[in-house]
Each structure stands twice: as structure tokens, then as C-alpha cells.
MDAnalysis code that builds the backbone (N, CA, C; Angstrom):
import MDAnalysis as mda
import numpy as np

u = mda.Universe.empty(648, n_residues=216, atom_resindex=np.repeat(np.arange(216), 3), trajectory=True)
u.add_TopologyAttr("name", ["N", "CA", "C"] * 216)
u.add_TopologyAttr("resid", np.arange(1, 217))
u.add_TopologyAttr("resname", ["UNK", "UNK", "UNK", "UNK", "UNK", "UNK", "UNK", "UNK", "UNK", "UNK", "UNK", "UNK", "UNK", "UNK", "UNK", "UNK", "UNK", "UNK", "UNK", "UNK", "UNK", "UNK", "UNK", "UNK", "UNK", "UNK", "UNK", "UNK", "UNK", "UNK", "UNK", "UNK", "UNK", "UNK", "UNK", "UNK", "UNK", "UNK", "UNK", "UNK", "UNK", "UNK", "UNK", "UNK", "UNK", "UNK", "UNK", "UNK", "UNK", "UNK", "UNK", "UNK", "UNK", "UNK", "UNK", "UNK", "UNK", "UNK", "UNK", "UNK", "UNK", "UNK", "UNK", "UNK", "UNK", "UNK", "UNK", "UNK", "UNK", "UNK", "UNK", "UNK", "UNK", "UNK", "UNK", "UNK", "UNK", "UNK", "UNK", "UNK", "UNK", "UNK", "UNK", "UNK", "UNK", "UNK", "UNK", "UNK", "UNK", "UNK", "UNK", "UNK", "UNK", "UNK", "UNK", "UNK", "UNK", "UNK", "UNK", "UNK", "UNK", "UNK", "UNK", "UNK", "UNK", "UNK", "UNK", "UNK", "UNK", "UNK", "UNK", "UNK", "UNK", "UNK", "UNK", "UNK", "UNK", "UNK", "UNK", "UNK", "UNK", "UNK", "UNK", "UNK", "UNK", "UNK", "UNK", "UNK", "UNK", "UNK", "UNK", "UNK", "UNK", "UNK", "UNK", "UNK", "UNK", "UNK", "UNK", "UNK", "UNK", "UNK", "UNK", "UNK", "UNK", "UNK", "UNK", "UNK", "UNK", "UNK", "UNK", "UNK", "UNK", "UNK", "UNK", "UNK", "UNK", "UNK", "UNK", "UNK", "UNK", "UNK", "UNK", "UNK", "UNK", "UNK", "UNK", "UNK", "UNK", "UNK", "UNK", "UNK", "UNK", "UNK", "UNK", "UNK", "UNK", "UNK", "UNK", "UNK", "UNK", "UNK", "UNK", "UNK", "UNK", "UNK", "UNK", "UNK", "UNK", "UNK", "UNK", "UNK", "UNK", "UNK", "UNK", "UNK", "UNK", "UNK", "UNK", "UNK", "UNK", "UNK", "UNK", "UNK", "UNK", "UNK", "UNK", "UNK", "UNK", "UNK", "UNK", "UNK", "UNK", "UNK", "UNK", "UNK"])
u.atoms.positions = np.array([
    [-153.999, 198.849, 24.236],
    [-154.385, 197.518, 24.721],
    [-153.418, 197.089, 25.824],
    [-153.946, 197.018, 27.009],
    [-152.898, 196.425, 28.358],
    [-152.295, 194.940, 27.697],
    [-151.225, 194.862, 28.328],
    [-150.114, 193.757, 28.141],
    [-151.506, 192.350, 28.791],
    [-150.630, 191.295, 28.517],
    [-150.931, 190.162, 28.758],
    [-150.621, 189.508, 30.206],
    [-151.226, 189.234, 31.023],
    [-150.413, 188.728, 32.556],
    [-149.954, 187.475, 31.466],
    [-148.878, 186.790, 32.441],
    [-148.990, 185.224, 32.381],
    [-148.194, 184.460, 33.983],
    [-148.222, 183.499, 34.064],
    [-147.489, 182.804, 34.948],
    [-146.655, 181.419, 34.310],
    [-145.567, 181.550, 34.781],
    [-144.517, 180.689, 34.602],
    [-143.902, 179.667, 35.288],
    [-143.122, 178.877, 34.909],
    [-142.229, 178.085, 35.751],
    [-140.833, 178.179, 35.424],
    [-140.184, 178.415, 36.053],
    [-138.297, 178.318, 35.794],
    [-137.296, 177.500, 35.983],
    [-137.294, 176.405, 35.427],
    [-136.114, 175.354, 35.815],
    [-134.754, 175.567, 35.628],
    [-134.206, 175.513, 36.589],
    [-132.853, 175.663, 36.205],
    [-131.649, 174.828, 36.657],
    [-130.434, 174.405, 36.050],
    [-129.480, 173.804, 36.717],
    [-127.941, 174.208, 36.348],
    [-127.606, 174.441, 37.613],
    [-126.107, 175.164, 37.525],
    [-125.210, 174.473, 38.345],
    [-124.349, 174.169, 37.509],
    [-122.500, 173.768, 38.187],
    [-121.624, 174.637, 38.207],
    [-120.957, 174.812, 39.077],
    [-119.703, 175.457, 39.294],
    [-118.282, 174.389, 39.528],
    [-117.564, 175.178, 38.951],
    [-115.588, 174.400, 39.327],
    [-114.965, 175.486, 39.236],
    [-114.520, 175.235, 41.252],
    [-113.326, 176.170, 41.365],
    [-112.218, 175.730, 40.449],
    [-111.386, 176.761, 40.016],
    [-110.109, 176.290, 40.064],
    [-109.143, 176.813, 40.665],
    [-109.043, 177.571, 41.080],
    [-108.539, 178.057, 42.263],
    [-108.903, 179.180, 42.937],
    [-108.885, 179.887, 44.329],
    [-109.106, 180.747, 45.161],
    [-109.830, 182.169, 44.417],
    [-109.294, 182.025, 43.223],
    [-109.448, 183.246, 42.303],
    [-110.229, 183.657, 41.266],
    [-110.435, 181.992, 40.504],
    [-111.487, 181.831, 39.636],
    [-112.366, 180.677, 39.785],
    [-113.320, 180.903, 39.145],
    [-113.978, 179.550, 38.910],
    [-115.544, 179.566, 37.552],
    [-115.428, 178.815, 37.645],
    [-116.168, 178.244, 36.021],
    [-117.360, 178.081, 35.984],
    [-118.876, 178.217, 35.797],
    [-120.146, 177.912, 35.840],
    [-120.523, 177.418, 34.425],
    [-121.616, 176.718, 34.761],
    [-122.309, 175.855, 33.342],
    [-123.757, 176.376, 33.873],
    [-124.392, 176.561, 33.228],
    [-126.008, 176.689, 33.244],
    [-126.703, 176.130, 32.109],
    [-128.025, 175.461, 32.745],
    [-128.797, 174.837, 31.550],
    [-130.425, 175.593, 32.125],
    [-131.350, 176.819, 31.465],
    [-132.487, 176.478, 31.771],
    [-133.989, 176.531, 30.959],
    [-134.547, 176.931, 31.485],
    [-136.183, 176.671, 30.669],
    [-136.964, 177.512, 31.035],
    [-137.825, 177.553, 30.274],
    [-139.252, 178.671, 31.138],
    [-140.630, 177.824, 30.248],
    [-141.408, 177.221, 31.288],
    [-142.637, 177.018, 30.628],
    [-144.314, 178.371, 31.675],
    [-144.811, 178.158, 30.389],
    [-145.783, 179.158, 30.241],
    [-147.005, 178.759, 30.424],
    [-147.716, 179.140, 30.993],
    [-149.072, 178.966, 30.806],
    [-150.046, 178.341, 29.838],
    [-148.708, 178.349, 28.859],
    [-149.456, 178.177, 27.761],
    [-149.100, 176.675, 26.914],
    [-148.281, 176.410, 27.867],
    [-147.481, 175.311, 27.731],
    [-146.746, 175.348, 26.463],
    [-145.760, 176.574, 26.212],
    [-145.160, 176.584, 25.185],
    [-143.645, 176.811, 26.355],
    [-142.230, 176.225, 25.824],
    [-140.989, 175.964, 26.337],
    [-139.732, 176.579, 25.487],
    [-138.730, 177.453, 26.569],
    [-138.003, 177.731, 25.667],
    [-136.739, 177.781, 26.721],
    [-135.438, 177.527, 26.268],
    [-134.536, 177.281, 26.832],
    [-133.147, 178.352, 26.662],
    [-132.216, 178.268, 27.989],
    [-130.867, 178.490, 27.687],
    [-129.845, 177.739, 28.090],
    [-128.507, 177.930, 27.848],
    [-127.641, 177.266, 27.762],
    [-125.951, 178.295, 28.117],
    [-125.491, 178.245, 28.829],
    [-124.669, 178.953, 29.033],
    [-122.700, 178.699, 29.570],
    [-122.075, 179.531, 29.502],
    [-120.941, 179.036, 30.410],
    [-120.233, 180.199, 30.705],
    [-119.905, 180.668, 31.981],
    [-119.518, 181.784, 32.780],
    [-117.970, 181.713, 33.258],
    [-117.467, 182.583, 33.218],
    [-115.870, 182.574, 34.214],
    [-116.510, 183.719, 35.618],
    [-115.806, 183.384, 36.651],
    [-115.931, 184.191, 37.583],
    [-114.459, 184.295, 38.422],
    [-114.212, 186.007, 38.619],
    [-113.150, 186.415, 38.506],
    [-113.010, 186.859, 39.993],
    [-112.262, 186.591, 41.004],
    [-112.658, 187.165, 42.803],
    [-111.740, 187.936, 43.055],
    [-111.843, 189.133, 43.406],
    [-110.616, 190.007, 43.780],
    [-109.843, 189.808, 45.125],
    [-108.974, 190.223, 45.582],
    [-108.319, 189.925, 46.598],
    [-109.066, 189.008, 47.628],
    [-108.987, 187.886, 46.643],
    [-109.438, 186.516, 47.217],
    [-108.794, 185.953, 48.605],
    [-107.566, 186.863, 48.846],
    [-107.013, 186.166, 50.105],
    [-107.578, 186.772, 51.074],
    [-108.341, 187.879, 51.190],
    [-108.452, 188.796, 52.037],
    [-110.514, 188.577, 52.137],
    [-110.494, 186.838, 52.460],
    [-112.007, 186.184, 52.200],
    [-112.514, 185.979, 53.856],
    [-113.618, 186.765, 53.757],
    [-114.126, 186.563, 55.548],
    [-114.401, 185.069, 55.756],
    [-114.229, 184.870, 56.746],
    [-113.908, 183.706, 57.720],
    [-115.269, 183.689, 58.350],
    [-115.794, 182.486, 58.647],
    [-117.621, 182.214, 59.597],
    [-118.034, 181.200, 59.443],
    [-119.025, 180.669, 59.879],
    [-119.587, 179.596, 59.974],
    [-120.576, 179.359, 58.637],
    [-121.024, 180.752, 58.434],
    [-122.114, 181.024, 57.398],
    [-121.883, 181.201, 56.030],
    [-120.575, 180.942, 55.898],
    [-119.990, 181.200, 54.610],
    [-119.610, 179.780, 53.515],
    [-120.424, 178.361, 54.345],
    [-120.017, 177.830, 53.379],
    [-121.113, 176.958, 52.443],
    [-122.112, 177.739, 52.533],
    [-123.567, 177.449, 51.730],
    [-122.849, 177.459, 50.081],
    [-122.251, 177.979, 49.438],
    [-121.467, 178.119, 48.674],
    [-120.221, 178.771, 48.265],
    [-119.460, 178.581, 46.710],
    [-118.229, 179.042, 46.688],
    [-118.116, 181.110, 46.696],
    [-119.398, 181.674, 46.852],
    [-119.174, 182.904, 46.679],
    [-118.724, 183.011, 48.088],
    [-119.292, 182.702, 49.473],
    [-119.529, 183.172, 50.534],
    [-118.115, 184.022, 51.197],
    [-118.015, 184.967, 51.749],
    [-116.879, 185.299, 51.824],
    [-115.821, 186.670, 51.582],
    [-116.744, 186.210, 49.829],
    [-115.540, 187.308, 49.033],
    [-116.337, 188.515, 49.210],
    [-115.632, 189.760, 48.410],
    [-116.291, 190.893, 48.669],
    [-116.352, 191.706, 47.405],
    [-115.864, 190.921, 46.500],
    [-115.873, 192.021, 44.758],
    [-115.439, 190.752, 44.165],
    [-116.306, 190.082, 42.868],
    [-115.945, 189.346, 41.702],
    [-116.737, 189.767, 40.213],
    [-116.042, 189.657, 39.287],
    [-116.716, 189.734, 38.658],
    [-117.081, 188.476, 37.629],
    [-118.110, 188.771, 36.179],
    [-118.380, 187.817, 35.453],
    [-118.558, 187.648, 34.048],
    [-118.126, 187.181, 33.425],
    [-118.076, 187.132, 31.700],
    [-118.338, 186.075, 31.374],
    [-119.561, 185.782, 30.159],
    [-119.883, 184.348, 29.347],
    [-120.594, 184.909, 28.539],
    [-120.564, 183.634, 28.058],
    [-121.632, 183.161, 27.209],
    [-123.084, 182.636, 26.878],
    [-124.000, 183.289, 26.481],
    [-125.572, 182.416, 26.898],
    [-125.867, 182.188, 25.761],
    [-126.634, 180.928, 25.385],
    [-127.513, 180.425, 23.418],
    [-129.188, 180.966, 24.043],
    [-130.247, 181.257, 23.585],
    [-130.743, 181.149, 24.006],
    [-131.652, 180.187, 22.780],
    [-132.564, 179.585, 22.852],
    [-133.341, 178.179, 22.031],
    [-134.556, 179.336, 22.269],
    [-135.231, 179.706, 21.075],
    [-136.542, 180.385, 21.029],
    [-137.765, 179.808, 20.816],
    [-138.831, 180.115, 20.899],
    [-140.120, 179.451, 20.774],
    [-140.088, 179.263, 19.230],
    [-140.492, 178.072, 19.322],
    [-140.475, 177.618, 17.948],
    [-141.604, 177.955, 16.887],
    [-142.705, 178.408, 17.540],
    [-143.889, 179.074, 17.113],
    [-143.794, 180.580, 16.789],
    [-142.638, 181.137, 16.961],
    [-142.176, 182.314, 16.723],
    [-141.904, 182.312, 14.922],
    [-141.637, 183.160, 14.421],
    [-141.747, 183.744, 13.030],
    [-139.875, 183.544, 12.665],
    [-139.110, 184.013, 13.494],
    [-137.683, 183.945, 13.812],
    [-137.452, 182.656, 14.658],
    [-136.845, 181.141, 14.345],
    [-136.900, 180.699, 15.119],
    [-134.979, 180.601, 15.298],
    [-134.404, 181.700, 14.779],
    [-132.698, 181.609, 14.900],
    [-132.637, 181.992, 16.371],
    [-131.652, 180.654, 17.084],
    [-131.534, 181.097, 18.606],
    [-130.674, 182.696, 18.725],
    [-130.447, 182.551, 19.653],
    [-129.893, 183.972, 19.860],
    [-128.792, 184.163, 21.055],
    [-127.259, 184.437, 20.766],
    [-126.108, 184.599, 21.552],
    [-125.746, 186.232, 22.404],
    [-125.879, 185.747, 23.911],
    [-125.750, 186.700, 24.651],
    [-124.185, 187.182, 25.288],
    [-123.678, 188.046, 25.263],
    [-122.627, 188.453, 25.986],
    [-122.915, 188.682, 27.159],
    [-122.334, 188.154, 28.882],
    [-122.860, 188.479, 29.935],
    [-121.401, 189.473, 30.511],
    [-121.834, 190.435, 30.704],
    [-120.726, 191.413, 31.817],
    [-121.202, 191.581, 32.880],
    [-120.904, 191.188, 34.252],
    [-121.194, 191.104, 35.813],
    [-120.073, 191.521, 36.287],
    [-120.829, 192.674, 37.210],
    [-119.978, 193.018, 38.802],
    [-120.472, 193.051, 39.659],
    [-120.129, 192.168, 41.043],
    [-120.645, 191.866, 42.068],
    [-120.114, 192.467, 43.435],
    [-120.487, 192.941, 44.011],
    [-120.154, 193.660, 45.647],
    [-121.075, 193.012, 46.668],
    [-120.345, 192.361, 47.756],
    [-120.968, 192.386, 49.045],
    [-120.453, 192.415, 49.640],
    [-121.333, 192.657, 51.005],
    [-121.271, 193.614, 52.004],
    [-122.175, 192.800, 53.112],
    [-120.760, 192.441, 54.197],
    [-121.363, 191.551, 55.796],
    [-121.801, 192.693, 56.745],
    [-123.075, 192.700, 56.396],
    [-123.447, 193.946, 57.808],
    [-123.893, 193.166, 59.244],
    [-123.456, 191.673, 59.042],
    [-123.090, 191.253, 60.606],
    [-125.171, 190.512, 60.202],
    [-125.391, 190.001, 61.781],
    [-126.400, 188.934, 62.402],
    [-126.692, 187.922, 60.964],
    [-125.373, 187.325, 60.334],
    [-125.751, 186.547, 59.627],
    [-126.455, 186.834, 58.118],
    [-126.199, 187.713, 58.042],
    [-126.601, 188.443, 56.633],
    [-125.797, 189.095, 55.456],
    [-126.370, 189.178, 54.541],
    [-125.485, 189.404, 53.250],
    [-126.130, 190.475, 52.234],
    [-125.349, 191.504, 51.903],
    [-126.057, 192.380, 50.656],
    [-125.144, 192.210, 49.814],
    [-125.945, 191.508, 48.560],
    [-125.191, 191.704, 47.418],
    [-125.531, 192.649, 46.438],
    [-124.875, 193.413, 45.698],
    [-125.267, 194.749, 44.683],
    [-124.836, 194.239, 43.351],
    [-125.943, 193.868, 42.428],
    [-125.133, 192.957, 41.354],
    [-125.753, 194.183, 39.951],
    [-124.694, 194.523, 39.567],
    [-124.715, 195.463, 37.806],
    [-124.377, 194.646, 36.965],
    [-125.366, 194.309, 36.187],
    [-125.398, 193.251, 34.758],
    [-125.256, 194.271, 33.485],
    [-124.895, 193.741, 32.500],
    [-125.164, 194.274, 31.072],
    [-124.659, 192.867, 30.246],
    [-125.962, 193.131, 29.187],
    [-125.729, 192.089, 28.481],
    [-125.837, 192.329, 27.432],
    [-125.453, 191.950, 26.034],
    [-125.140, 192.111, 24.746],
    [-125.619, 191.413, 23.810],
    [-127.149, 191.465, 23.522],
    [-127.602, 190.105, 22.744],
    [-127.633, 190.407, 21.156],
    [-126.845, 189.723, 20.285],
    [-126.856, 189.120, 19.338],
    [-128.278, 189.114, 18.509],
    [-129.032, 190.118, 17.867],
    [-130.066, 189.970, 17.192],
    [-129.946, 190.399, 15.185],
    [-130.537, 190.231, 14.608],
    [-130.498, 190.265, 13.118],
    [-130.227, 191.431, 13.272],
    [-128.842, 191.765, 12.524],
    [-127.746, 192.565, 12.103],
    [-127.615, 193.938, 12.916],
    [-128.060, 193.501, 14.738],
    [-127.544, 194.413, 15.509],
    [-127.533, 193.922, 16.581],
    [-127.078, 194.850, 17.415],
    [-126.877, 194.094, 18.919],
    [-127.914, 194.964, 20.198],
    [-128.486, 194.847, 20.807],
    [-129.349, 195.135, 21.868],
    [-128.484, 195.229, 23.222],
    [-128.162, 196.054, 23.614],
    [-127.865, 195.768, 24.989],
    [-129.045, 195.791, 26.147],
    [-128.983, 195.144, 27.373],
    [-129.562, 196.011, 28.518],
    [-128.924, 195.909, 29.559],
    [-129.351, 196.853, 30.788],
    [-128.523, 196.769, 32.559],
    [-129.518, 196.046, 33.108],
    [-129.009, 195.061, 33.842],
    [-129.961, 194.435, 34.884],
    [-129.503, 194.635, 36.083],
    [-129.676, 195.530, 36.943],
    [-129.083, 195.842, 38.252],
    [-130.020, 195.309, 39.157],
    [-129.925, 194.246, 39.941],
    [-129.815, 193.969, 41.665],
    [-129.231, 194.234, 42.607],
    [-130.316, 193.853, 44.018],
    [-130.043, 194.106, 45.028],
    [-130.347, 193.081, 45.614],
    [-129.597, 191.951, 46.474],
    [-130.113, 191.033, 47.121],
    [-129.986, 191.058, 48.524],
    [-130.606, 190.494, 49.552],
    [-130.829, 190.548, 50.932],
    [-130.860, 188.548, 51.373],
    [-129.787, 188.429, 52.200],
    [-129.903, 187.110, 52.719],
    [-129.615, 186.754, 53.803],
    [-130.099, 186.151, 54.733],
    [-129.865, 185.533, 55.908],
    [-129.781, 183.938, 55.841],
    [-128.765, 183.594, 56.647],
    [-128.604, 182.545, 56.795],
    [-129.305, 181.773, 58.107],
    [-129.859, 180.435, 58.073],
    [-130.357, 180.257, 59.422],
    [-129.967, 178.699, 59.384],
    [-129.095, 178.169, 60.403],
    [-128.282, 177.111, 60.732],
    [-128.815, 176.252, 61.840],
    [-129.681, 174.543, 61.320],
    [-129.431, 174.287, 63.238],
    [-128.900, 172.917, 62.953],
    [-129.098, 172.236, 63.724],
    [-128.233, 170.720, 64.088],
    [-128.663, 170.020, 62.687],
    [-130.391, 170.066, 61.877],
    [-130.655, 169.488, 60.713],
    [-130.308, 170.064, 59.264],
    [-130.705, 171.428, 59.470],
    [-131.085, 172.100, 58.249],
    [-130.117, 173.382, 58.255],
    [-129.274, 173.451, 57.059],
    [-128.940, 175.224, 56.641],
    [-129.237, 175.239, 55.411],
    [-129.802, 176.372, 55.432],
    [-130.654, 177.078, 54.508],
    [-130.446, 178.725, 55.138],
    [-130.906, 179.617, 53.603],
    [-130.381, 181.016, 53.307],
    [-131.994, 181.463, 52.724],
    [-132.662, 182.509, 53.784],
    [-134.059, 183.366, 53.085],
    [-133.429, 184.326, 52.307],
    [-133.807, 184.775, 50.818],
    [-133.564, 185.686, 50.647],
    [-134.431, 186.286, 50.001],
    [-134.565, 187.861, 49.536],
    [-134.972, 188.638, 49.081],
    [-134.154, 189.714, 47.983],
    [-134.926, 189.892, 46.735],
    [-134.134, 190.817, 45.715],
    [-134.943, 191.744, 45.262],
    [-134.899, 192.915, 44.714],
    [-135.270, 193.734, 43.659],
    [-134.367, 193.693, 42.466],
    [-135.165, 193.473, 41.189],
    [-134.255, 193.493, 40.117],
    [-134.763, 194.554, 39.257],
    [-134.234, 195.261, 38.106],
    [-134.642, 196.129, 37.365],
    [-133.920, 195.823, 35.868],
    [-135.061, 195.704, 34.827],
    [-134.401, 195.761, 33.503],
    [-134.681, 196.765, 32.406],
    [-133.041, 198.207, 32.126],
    [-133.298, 198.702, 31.284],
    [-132.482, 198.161, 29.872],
    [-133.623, 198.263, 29.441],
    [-133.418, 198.119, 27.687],
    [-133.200, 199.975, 26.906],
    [-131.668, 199.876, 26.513],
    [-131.210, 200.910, 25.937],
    [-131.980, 201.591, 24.487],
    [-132.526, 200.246, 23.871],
    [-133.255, 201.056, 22.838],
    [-134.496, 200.994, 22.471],
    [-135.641, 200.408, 23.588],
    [-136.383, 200.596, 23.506],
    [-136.680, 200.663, 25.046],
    [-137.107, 201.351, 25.590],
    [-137.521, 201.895, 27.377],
    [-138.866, 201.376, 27.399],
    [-139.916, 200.753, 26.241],
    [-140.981, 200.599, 26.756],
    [-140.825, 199.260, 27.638],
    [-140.073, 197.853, 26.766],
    [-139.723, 197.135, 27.472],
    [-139.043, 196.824, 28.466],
    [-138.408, 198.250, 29.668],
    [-138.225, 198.254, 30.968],
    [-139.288, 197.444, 31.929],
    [-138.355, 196.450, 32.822],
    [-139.383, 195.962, 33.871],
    [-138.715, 196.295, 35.208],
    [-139.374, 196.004, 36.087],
    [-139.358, 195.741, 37.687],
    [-139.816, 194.599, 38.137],
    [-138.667, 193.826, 38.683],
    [-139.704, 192.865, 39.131],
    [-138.697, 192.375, 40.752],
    [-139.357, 191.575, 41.887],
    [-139.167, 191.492, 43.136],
    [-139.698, 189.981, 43.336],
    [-138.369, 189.158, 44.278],
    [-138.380, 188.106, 44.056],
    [-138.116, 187.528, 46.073],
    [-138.624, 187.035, 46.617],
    [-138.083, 185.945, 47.200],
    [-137.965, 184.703, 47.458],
    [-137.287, 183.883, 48.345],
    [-136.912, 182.333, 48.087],
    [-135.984, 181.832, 48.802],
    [-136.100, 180.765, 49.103],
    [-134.717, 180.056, 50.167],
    [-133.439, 179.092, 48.760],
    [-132.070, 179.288, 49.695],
    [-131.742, 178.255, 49.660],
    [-131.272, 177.265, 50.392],
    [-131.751, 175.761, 49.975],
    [-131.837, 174.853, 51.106],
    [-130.214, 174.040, 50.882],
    [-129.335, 173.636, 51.280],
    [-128.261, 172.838, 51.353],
    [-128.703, 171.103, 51.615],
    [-128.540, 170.764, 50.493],
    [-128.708, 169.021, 50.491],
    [-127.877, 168.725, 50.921],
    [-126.497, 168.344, 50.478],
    [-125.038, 167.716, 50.942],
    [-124.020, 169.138, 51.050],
    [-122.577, 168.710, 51.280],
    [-121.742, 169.224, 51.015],
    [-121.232, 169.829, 49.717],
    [-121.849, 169.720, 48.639],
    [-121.596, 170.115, 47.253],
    [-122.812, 169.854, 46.083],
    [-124.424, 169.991, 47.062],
    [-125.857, 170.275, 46.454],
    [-126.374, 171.222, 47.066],
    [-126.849, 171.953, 46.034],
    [-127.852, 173.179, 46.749],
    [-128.989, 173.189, 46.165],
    [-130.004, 173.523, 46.784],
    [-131.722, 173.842, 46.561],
    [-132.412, 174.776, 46.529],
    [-132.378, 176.067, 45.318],
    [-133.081, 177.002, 45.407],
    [-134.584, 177.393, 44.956],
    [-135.493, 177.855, 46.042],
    [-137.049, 177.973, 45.547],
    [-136.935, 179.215, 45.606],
    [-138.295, 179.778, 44.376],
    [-138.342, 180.951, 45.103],
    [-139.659, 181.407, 43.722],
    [-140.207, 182.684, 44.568],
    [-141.168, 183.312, 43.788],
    [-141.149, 184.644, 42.954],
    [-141.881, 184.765, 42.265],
    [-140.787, 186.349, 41.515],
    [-141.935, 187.127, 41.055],
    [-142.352, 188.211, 41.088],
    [-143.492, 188.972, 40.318],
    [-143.091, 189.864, 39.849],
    [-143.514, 190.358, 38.524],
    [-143.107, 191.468, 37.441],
    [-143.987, 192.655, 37.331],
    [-143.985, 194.096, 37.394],
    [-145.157, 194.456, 37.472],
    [-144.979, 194.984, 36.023],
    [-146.370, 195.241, 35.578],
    [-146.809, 195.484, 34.666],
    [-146.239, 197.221, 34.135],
    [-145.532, 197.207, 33.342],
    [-145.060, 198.713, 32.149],
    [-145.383, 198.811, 31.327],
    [-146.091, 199.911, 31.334],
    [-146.794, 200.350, 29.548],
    [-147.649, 199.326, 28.713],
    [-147.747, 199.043, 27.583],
    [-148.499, 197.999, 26.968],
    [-147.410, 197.134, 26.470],
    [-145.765, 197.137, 26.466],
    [-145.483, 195.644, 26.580],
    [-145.062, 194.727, 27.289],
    [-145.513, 195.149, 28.924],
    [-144.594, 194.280, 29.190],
    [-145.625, 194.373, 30.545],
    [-146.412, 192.985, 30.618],
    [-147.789, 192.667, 31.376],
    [-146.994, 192.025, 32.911],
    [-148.005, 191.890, 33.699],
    [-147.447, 191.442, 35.131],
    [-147.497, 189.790, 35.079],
    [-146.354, 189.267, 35.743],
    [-145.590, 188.136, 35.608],
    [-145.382, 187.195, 36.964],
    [-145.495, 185.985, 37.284],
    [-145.542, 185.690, 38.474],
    [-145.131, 184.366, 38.187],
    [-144.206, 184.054, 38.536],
    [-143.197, 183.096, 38.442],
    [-142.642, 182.894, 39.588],
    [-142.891, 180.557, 39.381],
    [-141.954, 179.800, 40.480],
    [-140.640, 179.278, 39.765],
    [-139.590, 179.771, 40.502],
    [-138.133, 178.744, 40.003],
    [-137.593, 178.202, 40.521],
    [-137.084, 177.092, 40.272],
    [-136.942, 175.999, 40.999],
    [-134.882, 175.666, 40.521],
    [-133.866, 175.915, 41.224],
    [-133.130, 175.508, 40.642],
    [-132.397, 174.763, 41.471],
    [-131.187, 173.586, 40.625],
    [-130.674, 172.821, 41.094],
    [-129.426, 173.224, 41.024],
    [-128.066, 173.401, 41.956],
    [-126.826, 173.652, 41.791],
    [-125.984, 173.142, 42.559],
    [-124.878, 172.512, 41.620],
    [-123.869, 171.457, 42.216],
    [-122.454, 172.522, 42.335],
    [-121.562, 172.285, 43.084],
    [-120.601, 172.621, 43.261],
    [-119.588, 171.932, 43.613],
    [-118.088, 171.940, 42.548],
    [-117.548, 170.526, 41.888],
    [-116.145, 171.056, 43.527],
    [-115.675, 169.995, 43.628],
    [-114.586, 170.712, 44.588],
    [-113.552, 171.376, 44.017],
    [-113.018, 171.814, 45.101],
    [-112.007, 172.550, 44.666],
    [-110.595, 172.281, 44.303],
    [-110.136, 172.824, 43.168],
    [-108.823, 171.346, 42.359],
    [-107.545, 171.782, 43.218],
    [-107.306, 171.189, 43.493],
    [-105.787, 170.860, 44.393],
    [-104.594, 171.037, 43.760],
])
């Protein structure tokens, strides 16, 4: 029996606080509603770790946010996740996040980031890992009103102990700069369809992210 399509929505809202050149702190709150109008949420809090932070490229284009710049950080937290309550199991569920991040200025205003995830989720009396490896593509485009960043990703998710639930999925989206310390990200995402569990997916997310200054 082929998987199920569905379409989604993704809300999300994220803060960051530097605390200094080297680290800094994220909060995440988000949601996913369904087609079906059923809602389920996460909740999170991240450290982010920047390697030879002094040695941070210099540009005009680098200050859409606190990553812009660096060239290797990595990331460790915590995620709850709140499950559908119509589910049989309704015990949320605690994720371990491990992130390493690389980018790479190949110049006219652009950015590749290479991001290797693994995550560690917390399920009845075992643990699940999977890799979520990206690739992101961004340009920045600057004029007297508006900066804003197009970008483009491929993401891939393997699941170590069960491969049927491997996906692919390919996403793009801007982000728009409100103030000096608001950002505005849209964007569209499609999943393609693997085996019989895991149906094609087409999702808008919409997120909001503040960025606290930097402590003195």
C-alpha cells in the first residue's frame, strides 16, 4: 500500500544570545500542523560552539546574522518533542542534537554551508539514532530598502535502524531582515516519497528569529 501524501505548515520561533565571539545560546519553540488539522510541537535549547572565531571574514554580507562569517561551529542540545495526542503513546519524547557545521565563501555574495546532524532520540527503553546531512546554497541580495538571503538546500534522513524510513527532501526560501536583531524566514520544502512509509510531503515554514545582542 503506497504511503500517504500530506501537506503541512511549520511554525517556528528561534532566539539566539551571543555570549561571546565563541559561543552562543539558541531557544527554539515549534509546531507542525497537518492537513488534518491535527498539531504537534517542539521545544528546545542549543549551545553553539565557533572555532577560531577570531579568524571571522569581514563584508558587508555578513551581518544578516550571528553565524555570518565563521567557518567551522559546532552544536549540542536539547529537543522535548509534545506528540499527537491521538497517538496510542502520548509520552513526549527527548532528543540529543550533535551538529557540525562548515562554510565555505566562494565569493559573488554567496555561502555553502555543509551541515552533519545526528540525533539521539529517547524512545521506550531504547534509543534511535539518525544522520541528517545538508547542503545549503545562499545568496545574499542588498539594496538601499531590503536585505534579504535566497536560499536553497538538499537534506537527507538516515535512520540507523530502520532504512525504510529514510527520506530526501529539497527545500527553498528567503530570508528577509526586519530590524537590526529580527529575521524573516519563508520557505517551501518537498519530501519525496520512499518505500511504503514514508509518502511525499510539501510543506510551508514560516519562522521567526530574534537575535539578543551581544553581552559586553
Amino acid at each position: 500500500m503506497p504511503a500517504v501524501a500530506s501537506q503541512e505548515i511549520w511554525p517556528e520561533v528561534d532566539a539566539f544570545y551571543k555570549i561571546n565571539p565563541g559561543i552562543r545560546l539558541m531557544a527554539l519553540a515549534s509546531a507542525t500542523k497537518t492537513n488534518t488539522y491535527y498539531e504537534d510541537g517542539d521545544f528546545g535549547i542549543n549551545a553553539d560552539f565557533f572555532i577560531l572565531s577570531h579568524f571571522r571574514k569581514e563584508g558587508p554580507e555578513i551581518d544578516l546574522d550571528s553565524t555570518r562569517g565563521y567557518y567551522q561551529w559546532f552544536r549540542g542540545g536539547l529537543k522535548f518533542t509534545r506528540p499527537d495526542p491521538s497517538a496510542k503513546n502520548t509520552d513526549g519524547q527527548f532528543t540529543i542534537r550533535t551538529e557540525s557545521n562548515t562554510r565555505l565563501y566562494p565569493g559573488w555574495k554567496t555561502m555553502v554551508t555543509i551541515r552533519n546532524r545526528f540525533d539521539f532520540v529517547d524512545k521506550t527503553e531504547m534509543v534511535s539514532v539518525k544522520y541528517m546531512p545538508r547542503v545549503t546554497w545562499e545568496k545574499n541580495f542588498k539594496t538601499e530598502y531590503l536585505n534579504f538571503d535566497a536560499f536553497l538546500y538538499a537534506e537527507y534522513y538516515l535512520y540507523f535502524k530502520d532504512e525504510t524510513n529514510n527520506r530526501f527532501s529539497v527545500a527553498s526560501g528567503f530570508n528577509v531582515k526586519v530590524s537590526r536583531l529580527i529575521l524573516t524566514q519563508l520557505y517551501y520544502l518537498h519530501q519525496f516519497e520512499h518505500q511504503e512509509k514514508v509518502g511525499t510531503l510539501d510543506a510551508f515554514g514560516i519562522k521567526l528569529i530574534f537575535y539578543m545582542p551581544l553581552k559586553k
